[in-house]
N, C-alpha and C positions, 0 to 999 in steps of 0.2 A: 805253220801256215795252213795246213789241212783242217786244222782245229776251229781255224776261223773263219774258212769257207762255209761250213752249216749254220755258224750262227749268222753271216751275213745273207746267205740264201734265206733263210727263217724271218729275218728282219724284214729284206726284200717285199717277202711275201706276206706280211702283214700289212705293211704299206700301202701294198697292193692292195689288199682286200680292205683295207682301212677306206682306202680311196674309191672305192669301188663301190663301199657301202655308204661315202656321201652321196654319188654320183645316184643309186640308186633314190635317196630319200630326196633329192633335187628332184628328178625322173617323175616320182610319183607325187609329189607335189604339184608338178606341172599338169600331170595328168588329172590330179584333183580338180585345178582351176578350170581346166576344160570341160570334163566330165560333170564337174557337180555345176556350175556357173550357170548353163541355163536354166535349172532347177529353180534359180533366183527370177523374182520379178527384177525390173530396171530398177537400181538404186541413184537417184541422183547425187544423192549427200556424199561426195570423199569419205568423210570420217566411217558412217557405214557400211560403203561400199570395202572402205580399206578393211574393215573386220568380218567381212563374208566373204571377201576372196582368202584372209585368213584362216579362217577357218573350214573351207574348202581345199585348203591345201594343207591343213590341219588332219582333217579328216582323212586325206589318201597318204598320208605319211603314220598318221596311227596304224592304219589297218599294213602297210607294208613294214610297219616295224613287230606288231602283231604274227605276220608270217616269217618272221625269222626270230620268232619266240624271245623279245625284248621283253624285261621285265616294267612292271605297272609302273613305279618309280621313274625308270627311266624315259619310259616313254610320257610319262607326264613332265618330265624336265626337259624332254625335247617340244613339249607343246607347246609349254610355257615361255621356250625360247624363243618360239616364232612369232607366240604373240605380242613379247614385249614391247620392240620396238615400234608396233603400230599405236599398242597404248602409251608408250611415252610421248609420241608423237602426238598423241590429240591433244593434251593441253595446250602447248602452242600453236594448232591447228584453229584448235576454239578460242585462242587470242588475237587469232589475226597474224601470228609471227609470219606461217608458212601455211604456203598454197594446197590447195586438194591434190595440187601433181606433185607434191614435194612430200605429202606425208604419204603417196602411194611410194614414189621413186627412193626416198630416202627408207621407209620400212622395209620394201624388201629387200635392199641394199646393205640393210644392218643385219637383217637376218641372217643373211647366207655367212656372216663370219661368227655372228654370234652359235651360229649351227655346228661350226667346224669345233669354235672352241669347246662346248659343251662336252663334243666327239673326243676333243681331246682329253679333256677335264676326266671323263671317262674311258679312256681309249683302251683300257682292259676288255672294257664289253664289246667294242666297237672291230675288235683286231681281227674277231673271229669270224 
């Protein structure tokens, strides 16, 4: 039983910091949208609007992965992660399926799981 106190303390604490390090890339995401957003003129277009908030929160999730020394690769799979769902979402956007508040509401709403699986997908890099 002592034997499996450490590893389970050890797990614990990965967990931990696993979750701690989406919390952080949420965090500075959010702070992106704020920080950089007025930078923007007014976009009236959803579709554009949805890939400048994008990309603003793009921007402050690189530079925080940046400081905790993620490598190029990864940090490009996590950009990519975030943009997807917005570009999935425009072809039916520009068909008429779904609304300008559907393809903002539903993208970031995909993102945030598609972010964690990534995390996972990786969770070697992510543990530390």
């Amino acid at each position: 039983m002592t034997t499996a106190q450490p590893a389970t303390r050890t797990t614990t604490r990965k967990l931990v910091r696993f979750t701690g390090h989406y919390a952080e890339m949420v965090a500075a995401m959010l702070v992106g949208m704020v920080a950089l957003g007025p930078l923007w003129p007014a976009i009236e277009r959803p579709d554009l609007s949805a890939l400048v908030m994008a990309t603003n929160m793009t921007v402050a999730m690189v530079l925080a992965m940046l400081l905790r020394r993620h490598s190029w690769p990864r940090i490009a799979e996590m950009a990519g992660v975030m943009y997807l769902p917005f570009v999935a979402l425009l072809a039916p956007y520009w068909l008429g399926a779904i609304s300008g508040t559907t393809l903002m509401v539903a993208g970031h709403v995909i993102m945030f799981p598609l972010m964690l699986a990534a995390m996972v997908w990786r969770r070697a890099e992510y543990w530390h």
